[in-house]
C-alpha positions in Angstrom: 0.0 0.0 0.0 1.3 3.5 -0.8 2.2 5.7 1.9 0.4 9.0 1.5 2.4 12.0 1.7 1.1 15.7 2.1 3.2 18.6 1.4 2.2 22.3 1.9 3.6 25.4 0.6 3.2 28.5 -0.8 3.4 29.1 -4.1 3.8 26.6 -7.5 7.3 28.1 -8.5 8.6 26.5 -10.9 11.6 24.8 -9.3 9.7 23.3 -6.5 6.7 22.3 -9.1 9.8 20.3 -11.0 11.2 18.8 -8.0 7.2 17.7 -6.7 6.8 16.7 -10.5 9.9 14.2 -10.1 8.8 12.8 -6.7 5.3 12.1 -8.0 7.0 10.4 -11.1 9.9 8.1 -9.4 8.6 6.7 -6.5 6.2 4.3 -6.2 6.0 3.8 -2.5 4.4 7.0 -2.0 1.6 9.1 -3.2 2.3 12.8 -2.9 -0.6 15.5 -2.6 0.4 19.6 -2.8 -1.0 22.1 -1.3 -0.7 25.6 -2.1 -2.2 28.5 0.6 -1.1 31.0 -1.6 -2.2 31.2 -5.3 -0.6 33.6 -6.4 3.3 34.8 -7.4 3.8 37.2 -4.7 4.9 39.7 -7.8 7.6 37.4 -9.0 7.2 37.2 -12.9 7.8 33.5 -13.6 5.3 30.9 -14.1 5.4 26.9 -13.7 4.8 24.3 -16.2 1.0 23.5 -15.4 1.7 20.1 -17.1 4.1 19.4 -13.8 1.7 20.5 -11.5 -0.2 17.4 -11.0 -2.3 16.2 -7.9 -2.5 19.5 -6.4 -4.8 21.9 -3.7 -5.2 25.5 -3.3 -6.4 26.5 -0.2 -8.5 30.2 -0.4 -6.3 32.1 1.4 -6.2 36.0 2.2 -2.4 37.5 1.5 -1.0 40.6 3.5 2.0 42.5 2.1 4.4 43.7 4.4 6.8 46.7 3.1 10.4 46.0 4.1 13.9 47.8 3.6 15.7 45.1 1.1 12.3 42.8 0.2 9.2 42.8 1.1 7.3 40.3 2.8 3.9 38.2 2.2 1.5 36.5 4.8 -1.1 34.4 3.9 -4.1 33.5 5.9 -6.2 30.3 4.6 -8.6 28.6 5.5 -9.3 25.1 5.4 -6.0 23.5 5.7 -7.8 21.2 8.1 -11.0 20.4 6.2 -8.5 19.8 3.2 -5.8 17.8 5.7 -8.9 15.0 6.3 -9.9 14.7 3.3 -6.7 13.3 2.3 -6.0 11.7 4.7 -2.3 11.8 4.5 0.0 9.1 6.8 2.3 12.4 7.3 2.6 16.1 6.5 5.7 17.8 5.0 5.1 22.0 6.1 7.5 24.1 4.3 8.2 26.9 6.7 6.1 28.8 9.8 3.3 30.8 8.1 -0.5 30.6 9.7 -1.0 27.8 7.2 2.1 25.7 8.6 0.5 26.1 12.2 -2.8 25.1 11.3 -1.4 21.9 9.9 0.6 21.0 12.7 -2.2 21.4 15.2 -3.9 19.0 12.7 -1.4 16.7 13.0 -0.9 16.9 16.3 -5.0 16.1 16.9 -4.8 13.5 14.4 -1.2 12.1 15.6 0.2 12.2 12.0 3.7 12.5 11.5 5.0 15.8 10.8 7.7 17.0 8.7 9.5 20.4 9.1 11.4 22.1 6.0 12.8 25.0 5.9 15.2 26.9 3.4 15.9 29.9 6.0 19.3 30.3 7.9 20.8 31.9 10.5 21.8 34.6 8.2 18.5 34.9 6.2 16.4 34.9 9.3 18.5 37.5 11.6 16.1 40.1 11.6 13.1 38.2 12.5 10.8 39.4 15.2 9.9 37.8 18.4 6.8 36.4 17.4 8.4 34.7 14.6 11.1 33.3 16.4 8.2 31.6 19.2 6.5 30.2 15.7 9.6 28.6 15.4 10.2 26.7 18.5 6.9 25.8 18.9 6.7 24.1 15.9 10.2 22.8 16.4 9.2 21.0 19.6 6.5 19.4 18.1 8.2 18.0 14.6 9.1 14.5 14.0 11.8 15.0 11.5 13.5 18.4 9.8 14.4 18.5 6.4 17.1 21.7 5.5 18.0 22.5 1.9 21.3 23.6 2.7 23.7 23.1 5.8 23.3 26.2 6.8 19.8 25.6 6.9 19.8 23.1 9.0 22.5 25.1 11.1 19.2 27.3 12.0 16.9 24.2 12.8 19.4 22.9 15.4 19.7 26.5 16.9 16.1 26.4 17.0 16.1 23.3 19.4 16.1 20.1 16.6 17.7 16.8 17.2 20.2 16.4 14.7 19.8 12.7 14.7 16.3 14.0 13.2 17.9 16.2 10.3 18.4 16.0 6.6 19.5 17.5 3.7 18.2 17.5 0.7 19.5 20.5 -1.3 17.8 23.7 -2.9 17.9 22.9 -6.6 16.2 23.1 -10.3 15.7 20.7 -12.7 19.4 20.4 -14.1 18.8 19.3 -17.8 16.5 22.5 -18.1 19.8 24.2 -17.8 22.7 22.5 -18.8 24.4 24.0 -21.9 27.3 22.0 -23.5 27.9 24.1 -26.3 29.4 27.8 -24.9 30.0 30.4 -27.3 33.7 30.6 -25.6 34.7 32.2 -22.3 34.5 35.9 -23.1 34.8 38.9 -21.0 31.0 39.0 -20.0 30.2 38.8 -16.4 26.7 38.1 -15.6 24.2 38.7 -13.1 20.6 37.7 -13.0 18.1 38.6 -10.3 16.1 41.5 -9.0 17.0 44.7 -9.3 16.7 45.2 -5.7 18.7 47.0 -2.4 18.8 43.5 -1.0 20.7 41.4 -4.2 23.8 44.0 -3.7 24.2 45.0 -7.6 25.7 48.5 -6.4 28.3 46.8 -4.4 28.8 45.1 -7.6 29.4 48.2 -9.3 31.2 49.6 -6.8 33.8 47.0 -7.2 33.7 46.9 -11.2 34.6 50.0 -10.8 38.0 49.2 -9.4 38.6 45.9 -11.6 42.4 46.0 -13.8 40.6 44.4 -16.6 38.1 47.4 -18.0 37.0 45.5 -20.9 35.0 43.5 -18.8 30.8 44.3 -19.5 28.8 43.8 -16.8 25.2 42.0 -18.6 22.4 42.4 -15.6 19.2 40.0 -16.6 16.4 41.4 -14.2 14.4 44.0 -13.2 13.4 46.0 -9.7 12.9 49.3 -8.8 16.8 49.9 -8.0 17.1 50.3 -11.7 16.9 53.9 -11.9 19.3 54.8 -9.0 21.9 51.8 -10.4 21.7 53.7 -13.4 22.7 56.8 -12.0 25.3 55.0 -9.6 27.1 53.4 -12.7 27.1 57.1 -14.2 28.7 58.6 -11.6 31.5 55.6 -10.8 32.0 56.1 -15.2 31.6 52.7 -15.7 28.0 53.4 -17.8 29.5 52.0 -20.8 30.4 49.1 -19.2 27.0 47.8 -18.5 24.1 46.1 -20.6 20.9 46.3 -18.6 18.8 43.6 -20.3 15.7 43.6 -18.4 13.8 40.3 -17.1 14.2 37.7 -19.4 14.0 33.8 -19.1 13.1 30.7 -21.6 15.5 30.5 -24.6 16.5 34.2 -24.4 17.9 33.5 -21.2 19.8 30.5 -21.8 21.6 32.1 -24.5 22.6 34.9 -21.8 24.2 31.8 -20.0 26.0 30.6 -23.1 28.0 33.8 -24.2 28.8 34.8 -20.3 32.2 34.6 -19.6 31.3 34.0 -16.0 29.0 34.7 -13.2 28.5 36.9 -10.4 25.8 36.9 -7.0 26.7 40.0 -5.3 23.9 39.8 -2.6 23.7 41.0 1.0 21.3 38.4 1.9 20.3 35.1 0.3 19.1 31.4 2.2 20.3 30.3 -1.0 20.6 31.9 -4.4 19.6 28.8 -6.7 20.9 31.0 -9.7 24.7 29.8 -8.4 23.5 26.1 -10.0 22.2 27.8 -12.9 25.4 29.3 -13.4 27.0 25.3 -12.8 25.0 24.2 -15.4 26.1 26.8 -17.9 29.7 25.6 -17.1 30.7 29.2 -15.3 33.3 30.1 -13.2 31.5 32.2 -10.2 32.1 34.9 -8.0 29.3 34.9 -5.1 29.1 36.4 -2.1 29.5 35.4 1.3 26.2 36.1 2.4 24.5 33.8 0.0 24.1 31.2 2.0 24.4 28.3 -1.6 27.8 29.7 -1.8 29.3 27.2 0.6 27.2 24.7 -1.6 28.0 25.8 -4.7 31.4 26.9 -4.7 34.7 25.8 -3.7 37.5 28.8 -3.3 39.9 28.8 -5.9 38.4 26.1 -7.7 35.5 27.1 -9.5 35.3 30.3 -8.7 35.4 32.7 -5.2 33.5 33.5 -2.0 34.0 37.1 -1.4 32.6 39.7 0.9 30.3 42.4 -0.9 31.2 45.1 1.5 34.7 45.0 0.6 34.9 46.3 -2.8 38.8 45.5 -3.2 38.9 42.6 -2.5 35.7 41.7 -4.7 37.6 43.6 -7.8 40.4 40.9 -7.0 38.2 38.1 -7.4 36.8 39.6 -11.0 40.8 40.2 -11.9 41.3 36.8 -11.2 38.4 35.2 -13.6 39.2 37.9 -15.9 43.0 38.1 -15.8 44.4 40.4 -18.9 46.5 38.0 -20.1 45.1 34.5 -19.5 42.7 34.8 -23.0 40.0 33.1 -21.4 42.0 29.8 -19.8 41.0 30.5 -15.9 36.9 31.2 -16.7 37.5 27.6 -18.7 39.0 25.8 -16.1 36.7 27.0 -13.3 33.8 26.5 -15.5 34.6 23.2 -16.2 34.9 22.6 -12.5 31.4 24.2 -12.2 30.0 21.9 -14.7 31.6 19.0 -13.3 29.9 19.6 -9.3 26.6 19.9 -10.5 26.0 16.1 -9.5 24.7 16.4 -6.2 22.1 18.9 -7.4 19.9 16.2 -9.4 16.7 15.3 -8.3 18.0 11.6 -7.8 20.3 12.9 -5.1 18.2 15.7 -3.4 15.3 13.4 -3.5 17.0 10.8 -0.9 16.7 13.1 2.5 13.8 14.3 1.5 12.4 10.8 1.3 15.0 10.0 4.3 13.0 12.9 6.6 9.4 11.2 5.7 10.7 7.6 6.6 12.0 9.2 10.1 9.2 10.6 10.6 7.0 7.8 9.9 9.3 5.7 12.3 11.0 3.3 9.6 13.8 3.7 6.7 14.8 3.0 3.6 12.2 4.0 0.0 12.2 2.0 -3.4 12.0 3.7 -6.7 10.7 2.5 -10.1 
């Protein structure tokens, strides 16, 4: 008989949708449900495959946006989490995260005495400026879980600050759906650096600039794939640090358009303040591209070893981050250190396949169900 498995999140974004798309599609021990509690794409301007979106619930849910100095922040309140929770009847409950969704499903599970599963992508990092009533959501869901799942270390770094067992804890990792990415034939290693993201105080593209700026190497163009409503005063930064002519602003783009971005980059750049993750860093591995991300992206530890594929640096410190672009882009290397840390790039990927990010996910629902081990087709 197949163990039934309910997971509740947010939103369908894409890379989860792939991932739930994959689990739905490989395992046969298990039947997976989704819920979402918040149909909608909190203004984010991607969509998922509805053909990947399958055996999935949206709970009505009223959403509250909060304005915030670097992102701003989204609360949902649904209702019928419960009603929807017995009516599938699930032998345990995966909750992504602490919102008034997550708490209604644990005090089902706690009525019903299903197993719950807590998952979390935040870190100590990403979560420093929580308040106090988020930080009680926290433990007192924390004290009441069954397993933990963490999609990165450093994730899971914050569960066991927040009181889990680590004999209870398992990674499986942030990812995407690798083969929507991987590009084996480059258009060479030129000197194009590229960012993609949001154009916004939080994603650090002016400490970016500030460092460009500073670079040896001034033939380097700076391609930024994104848009936010920084655009305007990065605009007038780049003016005023001369370095205008330096950058191609080409708006949001994704599909085919920006897969070719990935191809003709020379390498890649995540200049963030704050990130739990920054799943664009495995983008950039599947293009084959050295990468220079910053210490407070919290995938960079994941994603990239110093010196090998690319460097860890800190935003704030703009000479040392125009050392780390000097380095990919050295004057005189035509191109031979971007290969060689590309190819190292490429080559790491491996851990970031569903096959691999799939087992502690499925090791975190046997836990918590009180056996081990799965079976796939």
């Amino acid at each position: 008989m197949k163990k039934k498995i309910a997971i509740i999140t947010n939103v369908p974004s894409p890379y989860r949708v792939d991932f739930f798309y994959y689990l739905q599609t490989h395992y046969e021990d298990y039947e997976f449900s989704i819920i979402y509690y918040c149909n909608d794409n909190m203004s984010r301007q991607w969509k998922a495959d509805e053909d990947r979106i399958l055996n999935s619930y949206y709970v009505p849910s009223k959403t509250i946006r909060i304005k915030k100095r670097f992102d701003d922040h989204f609360i949902s309140f649904p209702v019928g989490v419960g009603r929807l929770l017995t009516k599938l009847a699930p032998d345990a409950v995966v909750a992504m995260e602490y919102s008034p969704a997550i708490l209604q499903a644990m005090h089902w599970c706690q009525k019903h005495k299903i197993p719950y599963v807590s998952w979390t992508d935040g870190t100590i990092n990403s979560e420093k400026n929580i308040g106090r009533l988020q930080k009680l959501s926290r433990r007192y869901i924390f004290k009441r879980a069954d397993a933990f799942i963490g999609s990165s270390h450093a994730a899971m770094e914050n569960q066991l600050r927040y009181g889990a067992l680590k004999e209870h804890c398992h990674i499986s990792m942030l990812t995407v759906d690798l083969d929507k990415y991987y590009i084996n034939d480059r258009n060479g290693y030129p000197d194009k650096l590229l960012y993609v993201g949001s154009l916004i105080e939080r994603k650090g593209v002016d400490l970016l600039f500030n460092a460009l700026a500073q670079c040896n190497n001034t033939n380097i163009t700076l391609v930024i794939v994104g848009d936010g409503k920084e655009k305007e005063n990065l605009i007038k930064l780049a003016k005023q640090l001369g370095i205008i002519d330096r950058i191609d602003f080409r708006g949001f783009l994704a599909g085919d358009e920006l897969r070719q971005c990935y191809r003709d980059a020379g390498a890649f750049v995540l200049p963030t303040r704050e990130d739990c993750f920054g799943l664009v860093l495995v983008e950039a591995m599947c293009a084959g591209l050295a990468i220079i991300a910053s210490k407070y992206s919290d995938g960079a530890a994941e994603t990239v070893t110093d010196g090998k594929n690319g460097y860890i640096v800190d935003p704030y410190d703009a000479k040392e981050f125009a050392r780390a672009i000097d380095a990919v882009f050295a004057v005189d290397d035509t191109a031979q250190a971007r290969q060689q840390l590309g190819a190292a790039s490429f080559k790491a990927t491996d851990k970031f396949r569903f096959e691999n990010v799939a087992l502690g996910y499925l090791d975190a629902i046997e836990d918590a169900l009180g056996a081990k081990g799965c079976r796939k087709h």
